[in-house]
gemmi code that builds the backbone of each chain (N, CA, C; Angstrom):
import gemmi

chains = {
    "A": [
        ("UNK", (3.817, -16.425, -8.885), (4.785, -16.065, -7.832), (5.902, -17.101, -7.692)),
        ("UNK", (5.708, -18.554, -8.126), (6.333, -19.066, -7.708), (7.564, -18.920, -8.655)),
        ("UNK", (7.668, -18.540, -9.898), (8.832, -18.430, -10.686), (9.287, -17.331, -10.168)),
        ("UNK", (8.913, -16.582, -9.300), (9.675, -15.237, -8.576), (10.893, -15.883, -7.966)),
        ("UNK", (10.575, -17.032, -6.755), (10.865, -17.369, -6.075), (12.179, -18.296, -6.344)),
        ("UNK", (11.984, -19.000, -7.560), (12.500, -19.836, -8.355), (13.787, -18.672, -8.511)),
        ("UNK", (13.633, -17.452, -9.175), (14.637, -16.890, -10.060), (15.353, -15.761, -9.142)),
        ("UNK", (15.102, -15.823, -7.662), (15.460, -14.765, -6.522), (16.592, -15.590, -5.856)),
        ("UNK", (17.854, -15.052, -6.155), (18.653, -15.782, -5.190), (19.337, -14.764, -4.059)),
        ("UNK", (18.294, -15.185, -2.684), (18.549, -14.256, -1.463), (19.910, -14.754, -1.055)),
        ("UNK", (20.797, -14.085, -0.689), (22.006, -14.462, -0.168), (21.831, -13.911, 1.418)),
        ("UNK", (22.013, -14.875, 2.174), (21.391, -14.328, 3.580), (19.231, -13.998, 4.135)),
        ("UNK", (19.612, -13.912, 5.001), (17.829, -13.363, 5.489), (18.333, -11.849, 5.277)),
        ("UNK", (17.624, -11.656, 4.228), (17.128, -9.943, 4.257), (15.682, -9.465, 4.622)),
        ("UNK", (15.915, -8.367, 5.443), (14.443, -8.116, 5.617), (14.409, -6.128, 6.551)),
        ("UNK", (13.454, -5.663, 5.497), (13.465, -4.481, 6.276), (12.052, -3.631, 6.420)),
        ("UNK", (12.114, -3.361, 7.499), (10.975, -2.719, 8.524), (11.051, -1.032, 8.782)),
        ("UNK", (9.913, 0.027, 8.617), (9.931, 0.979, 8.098), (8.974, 1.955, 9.500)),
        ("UNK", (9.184, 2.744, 10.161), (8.148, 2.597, 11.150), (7.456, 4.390, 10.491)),
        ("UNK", (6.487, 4.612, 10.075), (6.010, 5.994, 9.428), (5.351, 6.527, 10.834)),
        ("UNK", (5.578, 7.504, 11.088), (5.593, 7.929, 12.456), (5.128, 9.257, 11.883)),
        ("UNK", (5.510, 9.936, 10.874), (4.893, 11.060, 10.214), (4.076, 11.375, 9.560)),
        ("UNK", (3.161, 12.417, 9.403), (2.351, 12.351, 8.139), (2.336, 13.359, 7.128)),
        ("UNK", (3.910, 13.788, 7.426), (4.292, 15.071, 6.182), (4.299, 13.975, 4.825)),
        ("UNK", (3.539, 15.126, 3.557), (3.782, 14.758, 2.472), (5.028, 13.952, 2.028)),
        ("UNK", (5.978, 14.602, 2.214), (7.529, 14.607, 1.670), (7.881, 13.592, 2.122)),
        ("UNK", (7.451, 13.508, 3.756), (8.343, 11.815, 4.268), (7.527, 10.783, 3.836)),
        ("UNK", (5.800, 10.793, 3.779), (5.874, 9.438, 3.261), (6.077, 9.077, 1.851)),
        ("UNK", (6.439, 10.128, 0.820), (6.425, 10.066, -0.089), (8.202, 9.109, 0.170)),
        ("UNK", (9.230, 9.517, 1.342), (10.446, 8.442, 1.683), (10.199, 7.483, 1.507)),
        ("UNK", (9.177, 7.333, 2.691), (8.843, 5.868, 2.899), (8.469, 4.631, 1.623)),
        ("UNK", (7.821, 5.149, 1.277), (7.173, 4.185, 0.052), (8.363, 4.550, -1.045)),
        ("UNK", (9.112, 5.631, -1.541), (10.276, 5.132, -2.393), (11.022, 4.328, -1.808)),
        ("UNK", (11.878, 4.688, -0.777), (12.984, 3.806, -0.250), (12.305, 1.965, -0.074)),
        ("UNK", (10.693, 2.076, 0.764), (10.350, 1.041, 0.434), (10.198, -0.160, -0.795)),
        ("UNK", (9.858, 0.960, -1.572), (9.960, 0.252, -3.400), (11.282, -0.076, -3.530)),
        ("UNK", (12.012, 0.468, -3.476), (13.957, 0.303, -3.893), (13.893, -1.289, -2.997)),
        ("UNK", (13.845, -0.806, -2.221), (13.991, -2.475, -1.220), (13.424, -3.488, -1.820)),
        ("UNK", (11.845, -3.765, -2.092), (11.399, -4.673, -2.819), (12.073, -4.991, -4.057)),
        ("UNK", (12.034, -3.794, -4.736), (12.758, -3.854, -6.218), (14.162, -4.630, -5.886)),
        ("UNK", (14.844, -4.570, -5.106), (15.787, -5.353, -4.805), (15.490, -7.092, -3.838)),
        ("UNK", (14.420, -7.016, -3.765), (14.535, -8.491, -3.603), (14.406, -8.678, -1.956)),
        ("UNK", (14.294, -7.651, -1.328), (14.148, -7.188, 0.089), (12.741, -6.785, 0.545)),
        ("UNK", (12.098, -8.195, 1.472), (10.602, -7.916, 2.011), (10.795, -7.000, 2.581)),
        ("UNK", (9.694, -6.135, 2.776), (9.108, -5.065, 3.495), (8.129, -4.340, 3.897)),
        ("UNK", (8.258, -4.086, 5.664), (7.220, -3.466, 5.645), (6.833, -2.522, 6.731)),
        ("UNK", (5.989, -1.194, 6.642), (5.849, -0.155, 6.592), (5.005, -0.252, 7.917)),
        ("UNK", (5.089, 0.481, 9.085), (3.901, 0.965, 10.413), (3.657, 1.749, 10.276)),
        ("UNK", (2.416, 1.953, 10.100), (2.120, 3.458, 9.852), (1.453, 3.781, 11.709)),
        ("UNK", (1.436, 5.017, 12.184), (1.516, 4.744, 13.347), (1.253, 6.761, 13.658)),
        ("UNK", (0.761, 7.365, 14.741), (0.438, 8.342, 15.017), (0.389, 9.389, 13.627)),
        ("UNK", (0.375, 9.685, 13.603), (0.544, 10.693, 12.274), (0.491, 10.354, 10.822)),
        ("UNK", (1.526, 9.290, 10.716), (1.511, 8.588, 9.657), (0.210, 7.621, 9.242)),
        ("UNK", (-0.515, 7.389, 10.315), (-1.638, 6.644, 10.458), (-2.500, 7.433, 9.869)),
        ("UNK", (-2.660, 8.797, 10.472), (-3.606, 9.996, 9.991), (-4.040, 9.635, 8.613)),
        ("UNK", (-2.236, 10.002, 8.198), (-2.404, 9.867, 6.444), (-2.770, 8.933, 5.846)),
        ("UNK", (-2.792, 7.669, 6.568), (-3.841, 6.316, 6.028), (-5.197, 6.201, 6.022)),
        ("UNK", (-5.793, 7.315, 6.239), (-7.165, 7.213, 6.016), (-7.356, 7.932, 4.920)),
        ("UNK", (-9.354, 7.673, 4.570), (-9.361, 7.879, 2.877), (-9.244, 9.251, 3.148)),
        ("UNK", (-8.782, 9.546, 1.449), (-7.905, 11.223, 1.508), (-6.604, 11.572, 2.256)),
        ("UNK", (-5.866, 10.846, 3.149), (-5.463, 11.198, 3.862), (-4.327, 11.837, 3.330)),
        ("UNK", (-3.552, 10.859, 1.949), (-2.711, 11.312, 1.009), (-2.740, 12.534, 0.595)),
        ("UNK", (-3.978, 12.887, 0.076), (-4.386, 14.304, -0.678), (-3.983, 15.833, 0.164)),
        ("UNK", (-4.766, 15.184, 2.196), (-4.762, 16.220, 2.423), (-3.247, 16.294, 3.261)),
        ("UNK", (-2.488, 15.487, 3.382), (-0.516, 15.779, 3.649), (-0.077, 17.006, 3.506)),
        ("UNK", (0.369, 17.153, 4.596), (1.164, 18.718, 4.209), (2.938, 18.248, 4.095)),
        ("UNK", (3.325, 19.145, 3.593), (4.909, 19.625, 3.854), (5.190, 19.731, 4.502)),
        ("UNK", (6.483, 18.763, 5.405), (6.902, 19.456, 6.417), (7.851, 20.595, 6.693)),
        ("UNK", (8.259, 21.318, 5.621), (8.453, 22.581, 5.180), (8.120, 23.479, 3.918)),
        ("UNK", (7.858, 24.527, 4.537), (7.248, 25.255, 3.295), (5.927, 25.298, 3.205)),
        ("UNK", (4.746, 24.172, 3.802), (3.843, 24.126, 3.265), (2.899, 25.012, 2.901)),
        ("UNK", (3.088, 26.490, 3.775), (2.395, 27.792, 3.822), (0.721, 27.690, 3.250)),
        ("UNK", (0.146, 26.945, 3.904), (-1.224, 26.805, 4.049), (-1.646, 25.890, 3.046)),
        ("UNK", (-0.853, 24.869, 2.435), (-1.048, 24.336, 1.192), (-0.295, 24.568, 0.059)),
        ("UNK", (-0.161, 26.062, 0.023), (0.751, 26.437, -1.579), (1.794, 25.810, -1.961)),
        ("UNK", (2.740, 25.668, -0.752), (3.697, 24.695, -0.922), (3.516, 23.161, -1.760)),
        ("UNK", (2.521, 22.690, -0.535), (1.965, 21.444, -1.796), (1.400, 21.699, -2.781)),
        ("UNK", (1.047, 22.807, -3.446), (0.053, 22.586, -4.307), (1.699, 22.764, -5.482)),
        ("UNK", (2.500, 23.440, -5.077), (3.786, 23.513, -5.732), (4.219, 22.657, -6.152)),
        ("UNK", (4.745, 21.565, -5.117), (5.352, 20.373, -5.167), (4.310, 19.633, -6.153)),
        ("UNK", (2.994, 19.214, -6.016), (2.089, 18.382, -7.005), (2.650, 19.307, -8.160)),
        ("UNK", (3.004, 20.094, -8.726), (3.316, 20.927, -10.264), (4.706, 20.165, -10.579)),
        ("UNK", (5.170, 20.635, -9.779), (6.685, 20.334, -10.118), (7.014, 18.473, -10.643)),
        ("UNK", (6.299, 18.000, -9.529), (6.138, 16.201, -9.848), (5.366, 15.734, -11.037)),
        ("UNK", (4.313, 16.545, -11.322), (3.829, 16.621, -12.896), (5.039, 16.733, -13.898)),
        ("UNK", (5.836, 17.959, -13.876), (6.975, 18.460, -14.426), (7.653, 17.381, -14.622)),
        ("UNK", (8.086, 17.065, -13.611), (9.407, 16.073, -13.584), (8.920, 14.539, -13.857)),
        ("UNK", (7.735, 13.925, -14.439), (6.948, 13.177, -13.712), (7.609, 12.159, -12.977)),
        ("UNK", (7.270, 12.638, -11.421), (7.467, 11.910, -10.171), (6.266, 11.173, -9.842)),
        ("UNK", (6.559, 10.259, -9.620), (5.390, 9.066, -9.008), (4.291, 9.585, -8.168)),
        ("UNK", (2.860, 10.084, -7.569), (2.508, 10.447, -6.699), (1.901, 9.186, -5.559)),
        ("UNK", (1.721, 10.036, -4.625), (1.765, 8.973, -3.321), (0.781, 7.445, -3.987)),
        ("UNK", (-0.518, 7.373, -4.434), (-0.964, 6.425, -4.813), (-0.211, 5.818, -5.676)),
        ("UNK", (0.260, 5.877, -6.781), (0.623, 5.327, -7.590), (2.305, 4.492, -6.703)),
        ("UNK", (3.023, 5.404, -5.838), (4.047, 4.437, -5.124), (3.455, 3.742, -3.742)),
        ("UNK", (2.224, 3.818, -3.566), (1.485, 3.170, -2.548), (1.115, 1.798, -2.847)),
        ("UNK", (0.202, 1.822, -4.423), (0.069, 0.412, -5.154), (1.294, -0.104, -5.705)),
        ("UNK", (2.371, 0.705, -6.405), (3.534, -0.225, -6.325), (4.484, -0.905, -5.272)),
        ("UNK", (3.933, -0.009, -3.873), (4.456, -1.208, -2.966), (3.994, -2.287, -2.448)),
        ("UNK", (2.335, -2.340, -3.060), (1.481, -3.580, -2.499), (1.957, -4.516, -3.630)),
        ("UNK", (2.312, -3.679, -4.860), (1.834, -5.002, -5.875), (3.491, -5.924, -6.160)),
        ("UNK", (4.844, -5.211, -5.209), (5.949, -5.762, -5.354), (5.980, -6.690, -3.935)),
        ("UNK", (4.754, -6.884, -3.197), (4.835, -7.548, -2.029), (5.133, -6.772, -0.744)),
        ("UNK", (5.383, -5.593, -0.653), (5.327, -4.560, 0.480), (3.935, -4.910, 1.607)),
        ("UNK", (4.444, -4.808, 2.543), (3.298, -4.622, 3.956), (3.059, -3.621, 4.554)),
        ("UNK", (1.675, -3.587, 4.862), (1.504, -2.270, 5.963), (0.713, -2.635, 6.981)),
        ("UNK", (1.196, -2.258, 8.124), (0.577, -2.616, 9.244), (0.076, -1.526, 9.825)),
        ("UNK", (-1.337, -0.964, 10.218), (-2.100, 0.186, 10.625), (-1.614, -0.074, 12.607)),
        ("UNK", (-1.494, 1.202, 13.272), (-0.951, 1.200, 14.697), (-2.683, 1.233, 15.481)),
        ("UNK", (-2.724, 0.028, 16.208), (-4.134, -0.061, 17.002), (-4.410, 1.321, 18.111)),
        ("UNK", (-3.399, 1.235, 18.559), (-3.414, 2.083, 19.396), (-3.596, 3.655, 19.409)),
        ("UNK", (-2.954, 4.557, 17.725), (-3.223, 5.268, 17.562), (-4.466, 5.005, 16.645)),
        ("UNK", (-5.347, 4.225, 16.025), (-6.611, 3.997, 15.847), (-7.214, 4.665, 17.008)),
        ("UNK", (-7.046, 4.121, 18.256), (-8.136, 5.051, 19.361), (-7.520, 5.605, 20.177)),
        ("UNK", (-6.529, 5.845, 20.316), (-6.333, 7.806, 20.482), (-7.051, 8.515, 19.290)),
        ("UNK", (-6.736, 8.252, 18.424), (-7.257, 9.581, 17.512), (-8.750, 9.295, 16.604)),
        ("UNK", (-9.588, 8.239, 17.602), (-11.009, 7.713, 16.755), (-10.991, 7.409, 15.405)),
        ("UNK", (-9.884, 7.032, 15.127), (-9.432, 6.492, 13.273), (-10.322, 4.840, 13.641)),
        ("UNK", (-11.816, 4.444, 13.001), (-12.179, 3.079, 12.515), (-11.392, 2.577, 11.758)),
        ("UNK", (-11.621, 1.122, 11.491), (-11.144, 0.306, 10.587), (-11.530, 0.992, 9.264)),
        ("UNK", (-13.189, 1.229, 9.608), (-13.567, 1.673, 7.762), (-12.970, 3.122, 7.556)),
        ("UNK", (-12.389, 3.585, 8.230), (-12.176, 4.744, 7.812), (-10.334, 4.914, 7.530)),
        ("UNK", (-9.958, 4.195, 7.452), (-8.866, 3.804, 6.501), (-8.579, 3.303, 4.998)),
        ("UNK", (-7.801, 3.120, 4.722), (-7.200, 2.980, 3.132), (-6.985, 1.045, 3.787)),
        ("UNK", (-8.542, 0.350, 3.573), (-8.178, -0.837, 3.873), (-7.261, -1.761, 2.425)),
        ("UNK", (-7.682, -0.669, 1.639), (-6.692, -1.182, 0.050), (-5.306, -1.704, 0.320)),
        ("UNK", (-4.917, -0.721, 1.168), (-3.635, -0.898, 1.280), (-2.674, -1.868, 2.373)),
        ("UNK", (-4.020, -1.628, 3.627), (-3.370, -2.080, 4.553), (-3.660, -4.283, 4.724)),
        ("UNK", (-2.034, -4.441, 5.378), (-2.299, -6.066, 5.024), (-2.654, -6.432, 6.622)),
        ("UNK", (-2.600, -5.698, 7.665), (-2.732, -6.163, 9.044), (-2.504, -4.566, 9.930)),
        ("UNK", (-3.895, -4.851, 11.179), (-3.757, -4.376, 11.920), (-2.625, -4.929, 13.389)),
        ("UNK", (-1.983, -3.654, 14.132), (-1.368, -4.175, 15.243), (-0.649, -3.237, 16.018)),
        ("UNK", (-0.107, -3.553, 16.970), (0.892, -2.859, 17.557), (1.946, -2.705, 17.734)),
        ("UNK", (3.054, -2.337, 18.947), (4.219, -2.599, 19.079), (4.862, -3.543, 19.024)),
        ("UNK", (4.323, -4.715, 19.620), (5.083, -6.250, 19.581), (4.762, -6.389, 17.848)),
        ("UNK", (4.132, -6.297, 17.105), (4.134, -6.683, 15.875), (5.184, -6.203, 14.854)),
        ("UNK", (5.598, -4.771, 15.213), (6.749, -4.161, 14.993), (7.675, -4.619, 15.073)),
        ("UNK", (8.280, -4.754, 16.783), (9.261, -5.526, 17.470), (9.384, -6.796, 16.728)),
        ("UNK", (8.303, -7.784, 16.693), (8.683, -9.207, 16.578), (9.243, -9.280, 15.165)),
        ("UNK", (8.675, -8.082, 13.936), (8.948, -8.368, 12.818), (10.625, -7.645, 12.454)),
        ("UNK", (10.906, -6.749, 13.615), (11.889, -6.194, 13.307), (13.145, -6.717, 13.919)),
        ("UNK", (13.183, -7.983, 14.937), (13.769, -8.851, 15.214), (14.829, -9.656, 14.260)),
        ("UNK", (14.458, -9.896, 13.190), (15.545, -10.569, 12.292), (15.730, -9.499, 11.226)),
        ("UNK", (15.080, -8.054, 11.097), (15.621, -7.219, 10.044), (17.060, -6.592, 10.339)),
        ("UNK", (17.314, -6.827, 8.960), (18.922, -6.286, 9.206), (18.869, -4.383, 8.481)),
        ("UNK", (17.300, -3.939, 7.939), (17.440, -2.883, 8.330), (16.369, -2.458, 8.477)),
        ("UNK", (15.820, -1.597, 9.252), (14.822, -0.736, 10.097), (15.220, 0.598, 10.258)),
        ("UNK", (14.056, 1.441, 9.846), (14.196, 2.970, 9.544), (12.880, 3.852, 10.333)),
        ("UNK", (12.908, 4.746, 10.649), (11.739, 5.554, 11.415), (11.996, 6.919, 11.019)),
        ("UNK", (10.530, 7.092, 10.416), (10.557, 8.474, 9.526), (9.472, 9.032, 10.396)),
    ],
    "B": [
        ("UNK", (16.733, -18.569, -31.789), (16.939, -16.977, -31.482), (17.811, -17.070, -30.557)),
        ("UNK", (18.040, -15.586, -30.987), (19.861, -15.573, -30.108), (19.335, -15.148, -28.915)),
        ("UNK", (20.159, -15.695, -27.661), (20.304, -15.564, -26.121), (19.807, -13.976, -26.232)),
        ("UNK", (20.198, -13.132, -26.965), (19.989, -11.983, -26.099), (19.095, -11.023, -27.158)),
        ("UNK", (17.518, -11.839, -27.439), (16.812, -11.237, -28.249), (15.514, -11.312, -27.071)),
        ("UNK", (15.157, -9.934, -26.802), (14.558, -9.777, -25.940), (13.132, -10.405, -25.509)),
        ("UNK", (12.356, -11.302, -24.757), (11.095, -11.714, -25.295), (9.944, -10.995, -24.227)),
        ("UNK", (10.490, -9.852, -23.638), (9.364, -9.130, -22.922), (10.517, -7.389, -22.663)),
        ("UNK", (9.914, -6.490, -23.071), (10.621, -5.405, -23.366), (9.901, -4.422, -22.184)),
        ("UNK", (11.000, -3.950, -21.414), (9.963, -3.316, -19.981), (10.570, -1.282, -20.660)),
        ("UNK", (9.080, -0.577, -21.098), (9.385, 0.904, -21.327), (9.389, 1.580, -20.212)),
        ("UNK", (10.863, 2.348, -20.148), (10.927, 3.322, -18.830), (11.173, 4.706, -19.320)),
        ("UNK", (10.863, 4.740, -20.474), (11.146, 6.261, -20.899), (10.108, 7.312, -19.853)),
        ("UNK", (11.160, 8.164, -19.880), (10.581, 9.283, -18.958), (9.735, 9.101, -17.551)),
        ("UNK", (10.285, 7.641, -17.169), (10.130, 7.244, -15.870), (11.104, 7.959, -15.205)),
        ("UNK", (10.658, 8.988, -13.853), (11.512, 8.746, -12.916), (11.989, 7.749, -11.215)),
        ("UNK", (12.914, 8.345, -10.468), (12.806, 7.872, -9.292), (11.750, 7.260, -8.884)),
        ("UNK", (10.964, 6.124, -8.234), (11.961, 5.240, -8.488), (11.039, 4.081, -8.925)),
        ("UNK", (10.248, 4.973, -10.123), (9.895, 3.517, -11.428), (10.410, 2.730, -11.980)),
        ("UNK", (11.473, 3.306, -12.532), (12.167, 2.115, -13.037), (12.708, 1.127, -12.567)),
        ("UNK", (13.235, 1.227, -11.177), (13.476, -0.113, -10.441), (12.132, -0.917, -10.532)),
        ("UNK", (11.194, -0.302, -10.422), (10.048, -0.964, -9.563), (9.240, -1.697, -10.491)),
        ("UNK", (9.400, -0.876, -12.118), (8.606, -1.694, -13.386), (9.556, -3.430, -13.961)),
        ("UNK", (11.223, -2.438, -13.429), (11.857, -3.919, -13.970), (11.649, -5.152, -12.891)),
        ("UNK", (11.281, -4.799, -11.525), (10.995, -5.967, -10.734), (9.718, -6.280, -10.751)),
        ("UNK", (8.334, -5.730, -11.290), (7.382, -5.945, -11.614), (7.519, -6.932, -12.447)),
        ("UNK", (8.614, -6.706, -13.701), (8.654, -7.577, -14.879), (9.068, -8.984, -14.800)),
        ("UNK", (10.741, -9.364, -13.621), (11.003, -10.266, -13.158), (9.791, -11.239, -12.177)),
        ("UNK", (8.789, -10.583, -11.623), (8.022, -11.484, -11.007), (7.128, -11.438, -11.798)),
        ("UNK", (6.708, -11.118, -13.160), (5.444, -11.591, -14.063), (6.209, -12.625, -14.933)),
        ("UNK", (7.746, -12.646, -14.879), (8.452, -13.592, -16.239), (8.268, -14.795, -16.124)),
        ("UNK", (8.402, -16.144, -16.935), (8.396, -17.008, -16.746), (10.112, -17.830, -17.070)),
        ("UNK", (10.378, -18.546, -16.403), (12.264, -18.904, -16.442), (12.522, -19.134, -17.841)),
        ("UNK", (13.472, -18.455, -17.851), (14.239, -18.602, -19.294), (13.594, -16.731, -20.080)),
        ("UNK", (13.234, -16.065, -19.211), (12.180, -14.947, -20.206), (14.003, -14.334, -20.678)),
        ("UNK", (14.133, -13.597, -21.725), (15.370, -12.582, -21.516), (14.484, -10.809, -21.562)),
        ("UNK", (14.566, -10.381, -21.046), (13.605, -8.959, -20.319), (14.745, -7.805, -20.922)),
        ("UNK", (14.289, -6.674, -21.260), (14.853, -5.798, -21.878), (14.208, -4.313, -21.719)),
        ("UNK", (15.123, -3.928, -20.440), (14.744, -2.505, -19.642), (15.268, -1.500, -20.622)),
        ("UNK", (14.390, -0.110, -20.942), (14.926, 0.652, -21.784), (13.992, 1.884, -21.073)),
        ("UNK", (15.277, 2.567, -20.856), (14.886, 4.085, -19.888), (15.791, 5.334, -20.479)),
        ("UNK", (15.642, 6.272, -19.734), (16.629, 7.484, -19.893), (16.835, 8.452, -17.933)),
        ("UNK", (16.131, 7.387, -17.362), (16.439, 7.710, -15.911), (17.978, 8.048, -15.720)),
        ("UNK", (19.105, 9.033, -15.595), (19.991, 8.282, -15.060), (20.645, 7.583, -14.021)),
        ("UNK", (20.311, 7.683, -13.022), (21.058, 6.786, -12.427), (20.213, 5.429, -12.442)),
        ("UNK", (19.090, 5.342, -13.295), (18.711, 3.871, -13.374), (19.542, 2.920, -13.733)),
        ("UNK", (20.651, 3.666, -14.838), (21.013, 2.879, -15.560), (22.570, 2.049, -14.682)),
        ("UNK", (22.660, 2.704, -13.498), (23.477, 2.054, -12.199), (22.631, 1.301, -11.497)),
        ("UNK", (21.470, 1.816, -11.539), (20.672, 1.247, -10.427), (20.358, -0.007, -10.558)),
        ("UNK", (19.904, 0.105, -11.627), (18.752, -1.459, -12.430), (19.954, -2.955, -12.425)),
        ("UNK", (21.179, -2.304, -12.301), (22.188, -3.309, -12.108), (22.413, -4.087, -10.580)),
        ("UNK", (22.436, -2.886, -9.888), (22.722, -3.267, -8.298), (21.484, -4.299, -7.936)),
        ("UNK", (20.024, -3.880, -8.470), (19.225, -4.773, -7.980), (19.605, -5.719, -8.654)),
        ("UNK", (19.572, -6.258, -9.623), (19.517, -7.297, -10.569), (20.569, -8.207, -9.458)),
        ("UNK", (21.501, -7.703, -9.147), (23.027, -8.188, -8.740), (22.710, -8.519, -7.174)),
        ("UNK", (21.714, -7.914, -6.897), (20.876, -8.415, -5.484), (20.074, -9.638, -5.508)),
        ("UNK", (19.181, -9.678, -6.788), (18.695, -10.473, -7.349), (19.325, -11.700, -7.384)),
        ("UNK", (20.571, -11.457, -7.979), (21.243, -12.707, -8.461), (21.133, -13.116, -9.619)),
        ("UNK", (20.411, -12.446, -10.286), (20.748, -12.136, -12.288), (21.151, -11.464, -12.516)),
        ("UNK", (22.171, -12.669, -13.768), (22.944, -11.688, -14.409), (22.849, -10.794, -15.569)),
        ("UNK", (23.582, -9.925, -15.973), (23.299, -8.831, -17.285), (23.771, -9.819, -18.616)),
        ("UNK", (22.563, -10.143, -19.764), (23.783, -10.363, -20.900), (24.295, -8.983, -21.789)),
        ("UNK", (23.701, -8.026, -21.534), (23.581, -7.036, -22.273), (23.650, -5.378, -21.602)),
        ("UNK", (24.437, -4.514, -21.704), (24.054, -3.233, -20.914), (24.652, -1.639, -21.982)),
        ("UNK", (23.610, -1.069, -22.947), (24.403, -0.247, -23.267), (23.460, 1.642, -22.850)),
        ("UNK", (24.532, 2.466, -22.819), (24.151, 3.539, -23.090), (24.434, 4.308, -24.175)),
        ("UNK", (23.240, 5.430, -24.695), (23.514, 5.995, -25.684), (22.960, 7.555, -24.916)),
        ("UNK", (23.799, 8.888, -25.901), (23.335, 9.947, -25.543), (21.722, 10.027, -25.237)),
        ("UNK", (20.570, 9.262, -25.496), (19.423, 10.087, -24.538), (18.717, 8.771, -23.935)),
        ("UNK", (19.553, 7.737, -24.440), (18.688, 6.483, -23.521), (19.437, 5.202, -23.292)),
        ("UNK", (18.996, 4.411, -22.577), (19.864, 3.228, -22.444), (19.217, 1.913, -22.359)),
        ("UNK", (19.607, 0.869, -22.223), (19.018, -0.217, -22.075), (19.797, -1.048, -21.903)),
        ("UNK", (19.217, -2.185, -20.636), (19.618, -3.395, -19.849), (18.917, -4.694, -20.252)),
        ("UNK", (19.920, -5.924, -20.616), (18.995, -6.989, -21.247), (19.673, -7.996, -19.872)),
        ("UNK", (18.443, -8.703, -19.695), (18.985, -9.746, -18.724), (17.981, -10.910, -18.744)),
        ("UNK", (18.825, -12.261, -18.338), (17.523, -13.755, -18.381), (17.236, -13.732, -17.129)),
        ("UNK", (16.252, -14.571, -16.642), (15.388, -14.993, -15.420), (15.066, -16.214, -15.494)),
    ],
}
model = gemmi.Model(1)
for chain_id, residues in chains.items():
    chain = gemmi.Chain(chain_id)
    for i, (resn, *xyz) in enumerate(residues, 1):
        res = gemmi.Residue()
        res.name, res.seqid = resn, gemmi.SeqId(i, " ")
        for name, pos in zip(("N", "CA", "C"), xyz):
            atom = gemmi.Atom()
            atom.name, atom.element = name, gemmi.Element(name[0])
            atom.pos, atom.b_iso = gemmi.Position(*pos), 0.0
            res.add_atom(atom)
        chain.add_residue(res)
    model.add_chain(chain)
structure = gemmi.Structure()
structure.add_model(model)
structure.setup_entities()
């Protein structure tokens, strides 16, 4: 890592914060591209997953995502998985581990943990780097110069 | 060997959106200083893209060509 660091010349504090508020297929499939683009550019980041979007952080949760249009009981997705074969488009795991392994964060929402009886073990602890809440959001989104809510 | 003979070659063929950013910054944080790295895709707009990061980065291109079905970006670290 440290020759990363060595060969990264940040011009300014960059930093951007992602709040996943959804758990349609399509948007987090946003989240984690636009997230990758950012890293890939040299821009920390990182992702809340949080009511809905939280949903989709548990195991399977990816698999079972719907569309937020079209999804017509599944067919829709089962469409979209063809077409991303077709075209080959990244699927959610595969841009999930490329945002852990370019230094991406995810922070799981405590709070919708118990509203919606989501355990710790019953999450994608693979992925996630910290549990928390709003102030963890806030405090991290304090010096980002960009922040997005899908 | 000449400056711009590649010594780690990153394949993006038939990568799309948005692998290829993500394999060539994979590659910059596995390189060691001095690597010269040599992205070769047929994404297109990678071949805009892979620049803007780099240029975010703060490395520069020694090398950038396209051909009708593929292209390739050479750059040091």
């Amino acid at each position: 890592m440290s020759a990363t660091k060595k060969n990264t010349i940040i011009k300014g504090k960059r930093k951007a914060t992602i709040i996943l508020h959804s758990g349609d297929f399509d948007k987090i499939m946003s989240a984690f591209i636009t997230g990758n683009g950012f890293l890939a550019m040299g821009v920390p980041v990182t992702i809340f997953f949080t009511f809905w979007g939280l949903k989709a952080l548990t195991k399977n949760g990816f698999k079972k995502a719907p569309l937020s249009k079209m999804n017509f009981f599944g067919l829709g997705r089962k469409m979209i998985n063809s077409k991303m074969k077709k075209y080959n488009v990244a699927d959610l795991d595969t841009l999930a581990k490329s945002f852990k392994q370019l230094g991406g964060r995810i922070t799981a929402c405590t709070m919708t943990m118990q509203l919606m009886g989501i355990k710790e073990k019953d999450l994608r602890t693979d992925l996630i780097s910290d549990l928390g809440s709003v102030g963890a959001y806030c405090y991290e989104s304090i010096d980002a110069n960009i922040t997005l809510f899908i | 060997m000449k400056e711009t003979n590649p010594t780690v070659t990153v394949d993006c063929m038939g990568e799309n959106c948005p692998m290829p950013l993500v394999k060539t910054r994979e590659a910059i944080m596995k390189a060691k200083k001095g690597d010269v790295i040599k992205v070769v895709g047929d994404h297109p707009n990678s071949f805009d893209e892979i620049p803007m990061a780099l240029n975010a980065l703060g490395i520069k291109i020694i090398d950038q060509k396209k051909e009708a079905d593929k292209w390739s970006i050479i750059f040091k670290v």
